[in-house]
C-alpha positions as a Markdown table, in Angstrom:
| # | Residue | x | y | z |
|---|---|---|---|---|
| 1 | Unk | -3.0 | 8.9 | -2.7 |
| 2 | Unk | -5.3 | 8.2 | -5.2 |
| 3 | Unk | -4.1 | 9.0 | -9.0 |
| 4 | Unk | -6.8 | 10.5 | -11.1 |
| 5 | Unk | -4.3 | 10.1 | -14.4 |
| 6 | Unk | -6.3 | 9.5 | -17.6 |
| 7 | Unk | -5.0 | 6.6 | -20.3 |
| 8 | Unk | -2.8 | 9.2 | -22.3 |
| 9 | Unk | -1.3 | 10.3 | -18.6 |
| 10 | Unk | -0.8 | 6.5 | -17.9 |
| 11 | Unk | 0.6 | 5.8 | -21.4 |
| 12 | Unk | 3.0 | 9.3 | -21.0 |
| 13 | Unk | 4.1 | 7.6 | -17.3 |
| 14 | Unk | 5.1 | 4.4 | -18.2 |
| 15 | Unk | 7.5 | 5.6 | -21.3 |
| 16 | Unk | 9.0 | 7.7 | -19.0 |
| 17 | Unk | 12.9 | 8.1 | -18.5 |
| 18 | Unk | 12.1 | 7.9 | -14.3 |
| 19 | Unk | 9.6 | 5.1 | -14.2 |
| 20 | Unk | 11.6 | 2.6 | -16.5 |
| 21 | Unk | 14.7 | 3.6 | -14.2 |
| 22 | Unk | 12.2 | 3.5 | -10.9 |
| 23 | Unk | 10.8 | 0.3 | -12.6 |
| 24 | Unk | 14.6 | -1.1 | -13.2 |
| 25 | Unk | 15.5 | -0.6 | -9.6 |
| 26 | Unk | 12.1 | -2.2 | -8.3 |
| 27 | Unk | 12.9 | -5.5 | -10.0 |
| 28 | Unk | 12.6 | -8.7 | -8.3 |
| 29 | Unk | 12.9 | -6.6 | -5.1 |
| 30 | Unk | 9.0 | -5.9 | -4.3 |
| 31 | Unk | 8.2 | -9.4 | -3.2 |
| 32 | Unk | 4.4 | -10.3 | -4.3 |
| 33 | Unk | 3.4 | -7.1 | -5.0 |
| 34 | Unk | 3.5 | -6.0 | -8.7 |
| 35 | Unk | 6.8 | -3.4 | -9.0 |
| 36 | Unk | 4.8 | -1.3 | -11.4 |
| 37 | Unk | 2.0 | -1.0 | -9.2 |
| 38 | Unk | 4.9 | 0.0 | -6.5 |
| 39 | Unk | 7.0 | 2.6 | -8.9 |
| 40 | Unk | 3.5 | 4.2 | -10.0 |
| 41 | Unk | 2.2 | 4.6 | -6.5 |
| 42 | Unk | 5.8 | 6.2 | -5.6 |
| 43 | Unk | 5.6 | 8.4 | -8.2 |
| 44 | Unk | 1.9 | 9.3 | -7.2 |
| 45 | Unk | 3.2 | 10.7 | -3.6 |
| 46 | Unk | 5.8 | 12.5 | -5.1 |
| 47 | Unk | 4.2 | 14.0 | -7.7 |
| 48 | Unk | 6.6 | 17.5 | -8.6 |
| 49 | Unk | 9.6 | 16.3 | -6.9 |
| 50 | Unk | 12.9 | 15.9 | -8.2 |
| 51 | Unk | 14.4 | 12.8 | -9.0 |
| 52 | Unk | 16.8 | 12.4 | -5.4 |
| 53 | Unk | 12.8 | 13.2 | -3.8 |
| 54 | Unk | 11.5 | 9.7 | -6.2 |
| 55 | Unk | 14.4 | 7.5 | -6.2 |
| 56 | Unk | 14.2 | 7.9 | -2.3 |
| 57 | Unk | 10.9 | 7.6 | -1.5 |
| 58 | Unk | 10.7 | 3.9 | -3.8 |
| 59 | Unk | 14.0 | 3.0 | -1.9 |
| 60 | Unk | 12.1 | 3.9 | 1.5 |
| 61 | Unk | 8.9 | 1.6 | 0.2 |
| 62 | Unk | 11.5 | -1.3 | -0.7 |
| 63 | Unk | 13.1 | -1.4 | 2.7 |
| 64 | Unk | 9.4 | -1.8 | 4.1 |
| 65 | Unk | 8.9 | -4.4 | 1.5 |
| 66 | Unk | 12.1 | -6.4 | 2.8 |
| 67 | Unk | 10.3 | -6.1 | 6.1 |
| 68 | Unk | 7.9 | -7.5 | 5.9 |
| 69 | Unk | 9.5 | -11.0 | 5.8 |
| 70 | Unk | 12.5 | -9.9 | 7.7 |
| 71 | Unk | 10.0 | -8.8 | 10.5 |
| 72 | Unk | 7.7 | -11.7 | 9.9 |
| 73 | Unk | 4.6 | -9.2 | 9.6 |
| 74 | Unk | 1.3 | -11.7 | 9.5 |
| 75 | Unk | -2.2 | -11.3 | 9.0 |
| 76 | Unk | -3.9 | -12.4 | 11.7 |
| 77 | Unk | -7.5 | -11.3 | 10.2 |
| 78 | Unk | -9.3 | -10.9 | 7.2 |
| 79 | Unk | -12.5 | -9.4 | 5.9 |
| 80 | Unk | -14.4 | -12.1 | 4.9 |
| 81 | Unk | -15.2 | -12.8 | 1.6 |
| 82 | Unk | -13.8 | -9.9 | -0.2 |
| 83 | Unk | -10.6 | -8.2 | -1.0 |
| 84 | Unk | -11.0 | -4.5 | 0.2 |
| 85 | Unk | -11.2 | -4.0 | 3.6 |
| 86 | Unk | -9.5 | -4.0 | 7.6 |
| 87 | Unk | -7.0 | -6.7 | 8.4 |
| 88 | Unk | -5.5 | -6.9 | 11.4 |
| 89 | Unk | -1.5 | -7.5 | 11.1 |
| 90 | Unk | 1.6 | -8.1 | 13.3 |
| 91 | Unk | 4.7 | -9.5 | 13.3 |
| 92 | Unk | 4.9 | -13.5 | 14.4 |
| 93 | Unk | 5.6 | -14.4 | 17.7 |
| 94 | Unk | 4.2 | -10.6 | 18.5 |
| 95 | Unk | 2.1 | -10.7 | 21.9 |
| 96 | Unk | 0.6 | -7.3 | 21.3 |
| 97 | Unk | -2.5 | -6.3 | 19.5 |
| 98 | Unk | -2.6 | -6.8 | 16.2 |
| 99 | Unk | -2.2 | -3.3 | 14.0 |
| 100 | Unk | -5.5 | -2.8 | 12.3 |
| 101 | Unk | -5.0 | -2.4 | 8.0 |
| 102 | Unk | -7.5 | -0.6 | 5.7 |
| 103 | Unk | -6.9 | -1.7 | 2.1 |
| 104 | Unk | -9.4 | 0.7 | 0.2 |
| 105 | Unk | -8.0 | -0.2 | -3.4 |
| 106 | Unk | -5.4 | -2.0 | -5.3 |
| 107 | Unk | -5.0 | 0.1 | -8.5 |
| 108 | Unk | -4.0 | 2.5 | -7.6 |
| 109 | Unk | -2.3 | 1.5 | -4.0 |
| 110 | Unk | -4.7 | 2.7 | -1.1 |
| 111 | Unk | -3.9 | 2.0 | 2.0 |
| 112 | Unk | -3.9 | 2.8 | 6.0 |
| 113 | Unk | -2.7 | 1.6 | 9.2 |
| 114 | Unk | -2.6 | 2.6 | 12.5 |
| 115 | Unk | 1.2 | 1.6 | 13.1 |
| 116 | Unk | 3.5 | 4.4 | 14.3 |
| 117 | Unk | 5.2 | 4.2 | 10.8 |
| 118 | Unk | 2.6 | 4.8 | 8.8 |
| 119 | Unk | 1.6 | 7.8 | 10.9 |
| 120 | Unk | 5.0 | 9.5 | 10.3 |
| 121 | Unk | 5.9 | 8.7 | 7.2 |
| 122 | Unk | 4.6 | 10.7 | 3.8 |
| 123 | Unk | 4.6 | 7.1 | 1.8 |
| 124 | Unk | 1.1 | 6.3 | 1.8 |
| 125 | Unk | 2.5 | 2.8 | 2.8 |
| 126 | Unk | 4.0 | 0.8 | 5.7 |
| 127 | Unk | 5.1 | -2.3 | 6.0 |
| 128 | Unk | 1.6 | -3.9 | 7.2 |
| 129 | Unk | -0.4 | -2.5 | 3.5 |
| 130 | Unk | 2.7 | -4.3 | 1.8 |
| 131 | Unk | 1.8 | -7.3 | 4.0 |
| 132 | Unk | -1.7 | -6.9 | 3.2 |
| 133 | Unk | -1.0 | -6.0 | -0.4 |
| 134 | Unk | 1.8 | -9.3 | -0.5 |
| 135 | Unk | -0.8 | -11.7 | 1.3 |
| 136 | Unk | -4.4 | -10.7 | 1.6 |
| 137 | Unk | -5.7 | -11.0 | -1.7 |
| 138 | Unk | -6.7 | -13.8 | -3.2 |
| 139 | Unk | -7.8 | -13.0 | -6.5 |
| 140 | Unk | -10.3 | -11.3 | -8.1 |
| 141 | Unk | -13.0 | -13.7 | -7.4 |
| 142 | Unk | -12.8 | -12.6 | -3.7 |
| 143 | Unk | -13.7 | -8.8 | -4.3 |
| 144 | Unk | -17.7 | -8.5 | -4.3 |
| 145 | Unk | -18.7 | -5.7 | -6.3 |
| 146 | Unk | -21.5 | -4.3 | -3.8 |
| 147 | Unk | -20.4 | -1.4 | -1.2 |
| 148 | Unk | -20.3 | -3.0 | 2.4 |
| 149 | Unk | -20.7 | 0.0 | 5.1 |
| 150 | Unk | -18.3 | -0.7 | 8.3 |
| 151 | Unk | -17.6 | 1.9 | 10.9 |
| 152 | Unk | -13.8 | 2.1 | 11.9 |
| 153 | Unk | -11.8 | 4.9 | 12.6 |
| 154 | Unk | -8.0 | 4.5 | 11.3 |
| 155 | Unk | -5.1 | 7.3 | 11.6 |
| 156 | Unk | -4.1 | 8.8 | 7.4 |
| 157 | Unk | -0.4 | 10.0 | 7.1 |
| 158 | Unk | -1.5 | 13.7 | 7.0 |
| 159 | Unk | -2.7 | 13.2 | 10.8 |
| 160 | Unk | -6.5 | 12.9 | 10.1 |
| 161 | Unk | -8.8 | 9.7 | 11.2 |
| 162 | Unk | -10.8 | 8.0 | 8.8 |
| 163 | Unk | -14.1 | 7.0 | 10.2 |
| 164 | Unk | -16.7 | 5.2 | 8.7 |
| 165 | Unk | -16.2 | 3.8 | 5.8 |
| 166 | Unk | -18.1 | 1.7 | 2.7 |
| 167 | Unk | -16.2 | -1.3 | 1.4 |
């Protein structure tokens, strides 16, 4: 999920014919989560694919930013005092256990949850890491720039676990 593009890469991606169009369609439709961050992310996980394979897989992640609000997804817990980290998340009024949300980095988008969607899908995001992503930062004063270890164990989309970590 992570891109390792250099600044000419970058520079080359965002004069692009498909990430203006990507970025045209993402307008005003991403919520609080920056569309170019979105369209760049998109293009990441389809890297090589054709345009049908892009234009899809940002219309997939918009639909999962609409639901976020349509589903009423909450975060229910934070890590405390920095950005990066696990949040638990669920939609309101939900009596089940919260769904437990890594956010390993903002730029680019890196994210994981242990919701059934996240699990299936090839998106590197679900509607939880938008959540998380929309809502859980809250600024760049709350990162702290020293690695924090924590030992969790979360599902990836290609079927792995993630154990423990450092923050």
């Amino acid at each position: 999920m992570q891109s390792r593009s250099s600044p000419p890469d970058a520079i080359a991606l965002t004069e692009s014919e498909t990430y203006q169009t990507l970025l045209a369609r993402a307008h005003r439709r991403t919520r609080g989560v920056p569309a170019d961050s979105i369209v760049r992310h998109v293009l990441s996980v389809t890297r090589g694919g054709a345009w049908p394979v892009q234009r899809d897989a940002l219309d997939a992640v918009l639909r999962r930013c609409a639901s976020t609000q349509m589903d009423g997804i909450r975060i229910v817990g934070r890590p405390r005092g920095r950005l990066l980290g696990v949040y638990s998340t669920r939609r309101r009024g939900s009596r089940t256990p919260p769904y437990r949300t890594l956010l390993r980095g903002i730029e680019p988008l890196d994210g994981s949850c242990e919701c059934p969607d996240f699990l299936r899908n090839s998106l590197g995001v679900c509607k939880h890491v938008i959540a998380v992503l929309e809502r859980g930062p809250r600024g760049a004063d709350s990162i702290i720039a020293r690695p924090i270890f924590e030992s969790h164990t979360l599902p990836q989309s290609n079927g792995s676990t993630l154990g423990s970590i450092w923050l």
